[in-house]
C-alpha positions as CSV (number, residue, x, y, z in Angstrom):
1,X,19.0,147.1,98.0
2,X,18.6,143.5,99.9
3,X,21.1,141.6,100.8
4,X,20.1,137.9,100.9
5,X,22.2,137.2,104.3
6,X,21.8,133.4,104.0
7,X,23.8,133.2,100.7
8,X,26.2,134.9,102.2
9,X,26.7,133.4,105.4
10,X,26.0,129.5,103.8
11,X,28.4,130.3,101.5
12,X,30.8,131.7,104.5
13,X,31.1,128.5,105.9
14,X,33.0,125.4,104.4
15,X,30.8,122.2,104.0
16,X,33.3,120.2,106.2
17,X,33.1,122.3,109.0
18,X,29.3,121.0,110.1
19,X,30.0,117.5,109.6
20,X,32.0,115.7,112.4
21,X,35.0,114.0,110.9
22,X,34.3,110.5,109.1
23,X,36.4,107.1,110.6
24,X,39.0,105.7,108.2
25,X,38.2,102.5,107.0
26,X,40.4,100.0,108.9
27,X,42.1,97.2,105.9
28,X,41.2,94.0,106.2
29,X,42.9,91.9,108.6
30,X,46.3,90.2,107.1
31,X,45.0,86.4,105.8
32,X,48.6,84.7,106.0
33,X,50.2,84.0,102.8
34,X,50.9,79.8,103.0
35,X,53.1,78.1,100.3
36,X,50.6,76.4,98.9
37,X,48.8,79.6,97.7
38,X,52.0,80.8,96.4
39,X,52.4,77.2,94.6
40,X,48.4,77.6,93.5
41,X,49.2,81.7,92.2
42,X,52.2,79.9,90.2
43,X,50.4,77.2,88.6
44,X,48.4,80.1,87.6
45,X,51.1,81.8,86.3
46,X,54.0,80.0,85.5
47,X,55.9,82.9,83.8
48,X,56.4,84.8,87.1
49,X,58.6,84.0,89.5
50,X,58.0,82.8,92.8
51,X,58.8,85.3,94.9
52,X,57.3,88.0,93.2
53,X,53.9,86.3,93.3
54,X,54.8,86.0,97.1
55,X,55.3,89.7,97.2
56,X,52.5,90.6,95.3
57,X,50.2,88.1,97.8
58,X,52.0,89.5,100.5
59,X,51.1,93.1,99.8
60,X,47.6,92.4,99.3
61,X,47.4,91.1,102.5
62,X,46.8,87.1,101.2
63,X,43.8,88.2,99.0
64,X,43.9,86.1,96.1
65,X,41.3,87.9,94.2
66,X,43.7,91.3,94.3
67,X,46.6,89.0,93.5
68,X,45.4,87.6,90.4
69,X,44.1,91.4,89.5
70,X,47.5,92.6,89.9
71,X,49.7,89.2,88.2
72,X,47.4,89.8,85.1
73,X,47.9,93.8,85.0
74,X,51.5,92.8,85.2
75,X,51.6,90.2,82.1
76,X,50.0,92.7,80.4
């Protein structure tokens, strides 16, 4: 009987342990949140209060793009 030795030793070893661990994505630097893009979020959606568009801009980090993702998932 043959014992294939490869199979057994490949399979012996976890994947992870030959790769050298990968660098966590740093988040994008904070854009500061100004009043008027609070005031331009709220034009936008006038049915949502001030501050929590500020909060929502604020915990995207001043991306607007995420903000207006998030605002509409709320309305919904």
């Amino acid at each position: 009987m043959v014992i294939n030795r490869c199979a057994f030793v490949c399979s012996a070893v976890p994947a992870s342990a030959s790769k050298p661990p990968q660098p966590q994505p740093q988040p994008a630097p904070a854009r500061p949140v100004t009043d008027e893009d609070v005031a331009d979020m709220h034009d936008m959606f006038p049915d949502i209060e001030v501050e929590v568009i500020k909060s929502v801009l604020e915990a995207n980090r001043g991306d607007k793009d995420a903000t207006i993702n998030n605002l509409l998932q709320m309305q919904s």
